[in-house]
C-alpha positions as CSV (number, residue, x, y, z in Angstrom):
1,X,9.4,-24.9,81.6
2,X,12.5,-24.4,83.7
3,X,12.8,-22.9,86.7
4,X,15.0,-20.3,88.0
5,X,16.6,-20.9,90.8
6,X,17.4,-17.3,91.9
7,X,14.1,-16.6,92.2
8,X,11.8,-17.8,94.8
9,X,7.6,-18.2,95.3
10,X,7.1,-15.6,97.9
11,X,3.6,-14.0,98.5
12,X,3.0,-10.2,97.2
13,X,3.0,-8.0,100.2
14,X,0.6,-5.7,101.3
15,X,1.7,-2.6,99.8
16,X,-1.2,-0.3,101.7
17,X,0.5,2.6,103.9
18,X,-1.1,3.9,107.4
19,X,-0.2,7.7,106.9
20,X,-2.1,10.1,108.3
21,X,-4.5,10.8,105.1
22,X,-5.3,7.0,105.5
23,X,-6.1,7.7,109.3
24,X,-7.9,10.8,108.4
25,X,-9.9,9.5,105.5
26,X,-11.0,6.4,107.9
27,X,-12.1,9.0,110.5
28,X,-14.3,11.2,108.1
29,X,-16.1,7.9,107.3
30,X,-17.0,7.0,110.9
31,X,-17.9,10.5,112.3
32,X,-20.1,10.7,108.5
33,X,-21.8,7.8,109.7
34,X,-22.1,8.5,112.9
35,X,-24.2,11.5,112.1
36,X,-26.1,9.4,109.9
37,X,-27.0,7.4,112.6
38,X,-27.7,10.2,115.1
39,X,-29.6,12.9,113.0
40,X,-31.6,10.9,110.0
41,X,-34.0,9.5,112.9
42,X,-34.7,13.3,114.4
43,X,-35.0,14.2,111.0
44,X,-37.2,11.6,109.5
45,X,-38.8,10.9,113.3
46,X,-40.7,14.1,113.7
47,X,-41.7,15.4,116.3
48,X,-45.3,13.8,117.6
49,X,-46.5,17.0,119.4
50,X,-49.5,17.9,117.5
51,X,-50.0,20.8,119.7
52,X,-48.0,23.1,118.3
53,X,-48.0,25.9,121.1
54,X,-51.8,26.1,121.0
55,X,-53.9,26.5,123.6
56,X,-55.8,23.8,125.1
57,X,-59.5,23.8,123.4
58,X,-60.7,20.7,124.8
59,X,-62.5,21.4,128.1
60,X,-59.4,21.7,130.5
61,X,-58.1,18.2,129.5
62,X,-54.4,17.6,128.3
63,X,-53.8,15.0,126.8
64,X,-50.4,13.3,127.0
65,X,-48.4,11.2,124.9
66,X,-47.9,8.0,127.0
67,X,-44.6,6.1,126.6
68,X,-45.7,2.2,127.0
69,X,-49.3,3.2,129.0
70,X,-52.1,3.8,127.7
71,X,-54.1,6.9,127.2
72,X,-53.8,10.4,129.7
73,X,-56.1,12.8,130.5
74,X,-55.3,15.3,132.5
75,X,-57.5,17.9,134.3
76,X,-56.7,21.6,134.4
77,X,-54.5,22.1,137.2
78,X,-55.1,23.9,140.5
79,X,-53.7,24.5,143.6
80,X,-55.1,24.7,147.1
81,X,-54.3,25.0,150.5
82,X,-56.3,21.9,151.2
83,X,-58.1,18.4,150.3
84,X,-60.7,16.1,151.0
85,X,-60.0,12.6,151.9
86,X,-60.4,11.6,147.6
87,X,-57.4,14.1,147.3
88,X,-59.6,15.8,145.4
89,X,-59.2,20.3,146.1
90,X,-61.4,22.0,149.0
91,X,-59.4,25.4,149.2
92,X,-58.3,26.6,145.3
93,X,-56.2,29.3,145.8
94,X,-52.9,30.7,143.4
95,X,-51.6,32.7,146.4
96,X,-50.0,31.1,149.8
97,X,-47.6,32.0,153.0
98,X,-43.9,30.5,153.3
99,X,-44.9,28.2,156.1
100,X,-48.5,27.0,154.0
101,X,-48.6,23.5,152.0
102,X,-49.2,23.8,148.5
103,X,-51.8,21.4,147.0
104,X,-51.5,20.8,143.3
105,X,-54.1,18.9,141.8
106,X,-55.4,17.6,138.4
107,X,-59.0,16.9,139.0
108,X,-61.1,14.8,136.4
109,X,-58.6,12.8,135.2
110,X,-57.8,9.8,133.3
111,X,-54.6,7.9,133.4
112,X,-53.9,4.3,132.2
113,X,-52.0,1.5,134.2
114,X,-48.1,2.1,134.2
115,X,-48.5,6.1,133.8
116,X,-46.0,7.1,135.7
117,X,-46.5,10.5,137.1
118,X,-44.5,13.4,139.3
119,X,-44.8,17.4,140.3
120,X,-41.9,19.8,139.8
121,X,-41.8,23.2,141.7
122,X,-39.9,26.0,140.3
123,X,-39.5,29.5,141.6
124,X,-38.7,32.1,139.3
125,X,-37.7,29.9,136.7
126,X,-35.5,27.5,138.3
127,X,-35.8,23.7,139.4
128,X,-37.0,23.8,143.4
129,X,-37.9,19.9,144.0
130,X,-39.3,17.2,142.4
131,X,-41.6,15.2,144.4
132,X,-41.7,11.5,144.2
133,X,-43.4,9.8,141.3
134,X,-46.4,7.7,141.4
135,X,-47.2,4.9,139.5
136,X,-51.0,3.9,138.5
137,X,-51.7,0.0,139.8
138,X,-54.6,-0.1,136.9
139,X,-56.8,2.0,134.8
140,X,-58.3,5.4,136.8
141,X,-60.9,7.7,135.4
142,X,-62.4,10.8,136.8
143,X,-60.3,10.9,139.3
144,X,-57.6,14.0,141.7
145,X,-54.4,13.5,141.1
146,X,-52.8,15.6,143.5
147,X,-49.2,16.1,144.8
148,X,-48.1,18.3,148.1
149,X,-44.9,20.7,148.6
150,X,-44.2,21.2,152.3
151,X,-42.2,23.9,154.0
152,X,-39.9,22.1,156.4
153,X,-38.4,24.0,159.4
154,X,-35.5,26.5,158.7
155,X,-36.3,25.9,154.7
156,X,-39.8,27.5,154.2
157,X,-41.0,28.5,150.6
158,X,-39.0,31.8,149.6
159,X,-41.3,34.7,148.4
160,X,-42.0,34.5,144.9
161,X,-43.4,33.3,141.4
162,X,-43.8,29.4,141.5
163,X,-44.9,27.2,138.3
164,X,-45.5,23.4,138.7
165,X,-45.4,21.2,135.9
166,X,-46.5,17.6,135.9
167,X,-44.4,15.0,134.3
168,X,-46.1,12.2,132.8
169,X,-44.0,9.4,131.7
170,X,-41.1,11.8,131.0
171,X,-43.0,14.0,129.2
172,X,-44.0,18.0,130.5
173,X,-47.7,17.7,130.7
174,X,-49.5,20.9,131.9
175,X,-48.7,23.6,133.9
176,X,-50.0,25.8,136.6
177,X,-48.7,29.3,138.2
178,X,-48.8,30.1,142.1
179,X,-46.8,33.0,144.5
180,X,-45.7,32.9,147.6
181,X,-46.1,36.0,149.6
């Protein structure tokens, strides 16, 4: 064995090219498995409505799915112009003034410790206000749940359709319909 000296032990070198088909095939993977990541759990999730746009056939309760509390029942919702000192209504009524406080209240119902719960007012469709959320402290049954939109001066309730909607835990819960006259 004899060695030439003109030649010389040097390491093969990496013969792979960044062009931009390299770049471009290296970007097709990632956004492939990005949407991998992103759609195969909506797809393969589900949704976990079992509603399906029917009507409620279970006495005026809704139930809600709770995130990390337990179970929610909800009374059918009403509003009022009034309530007692259980915050319970006195005076149901769907029509009010500009300057009247509107009651809105889920009578009968069961919530869980943790439910986290808030009203939102919309007129005509849009977002008005959101009022502040509660939290239960423990386990309530048969019980108001009630939340209050106030006029304040100079920025009383415009004339018009209203719908509230309770959220529970993030999630739309039921629905009731009011106007302002």
């Amino acid at each position: 064995m004899s060695m030439n000296p003109s030649k010389t032990n040097t390491p093969p070198q990496n013969r792979m090219k960044l062009d931009a088909k390299t770049l471009g095939f290296g970007c097709l993977i990632l956004v492939v498995l990005a949407c991998v990541i992103l759609v195969l759990p909506m797809i393969f999730g589900g949704d976990d409505d079992d509603n399906n746009g029917d009507n409620n056939d279970n006495g005026g309760q809704v139930e809600v799915p709770a995130d990390n509390a337990g179970d929610v029942n909800l009374g059918s919702l009403v509003t009022a112009s009034n309530v007692d000192r259980n915050g319970c209504p006195t005076d149901n009524t769907s029509t009010f003034t500009p300057t009247d406080s509107i009651y809105v209240v889920a009578p009968n119902s069961a919530v869980s410790t943790g439910t986290n719960i808030f009203a939102r007012l919309y007129r005509e469709g849009q977002p008005v206000e959101d009022t502040a959320v509660i939290s239960a402290a423990q386990d309530y049954n048969n019980t108001c749940i009630n939340f209050v939109f106030e006029p304040t001066a100079g920025a009383e309730f415009q004339p018009g359709n209203y719908e509230v909607v309770f959220v529970v835990n993030g999630n739309e819960a039921d629905s009731v319909g009011l106007s302002v006259q």
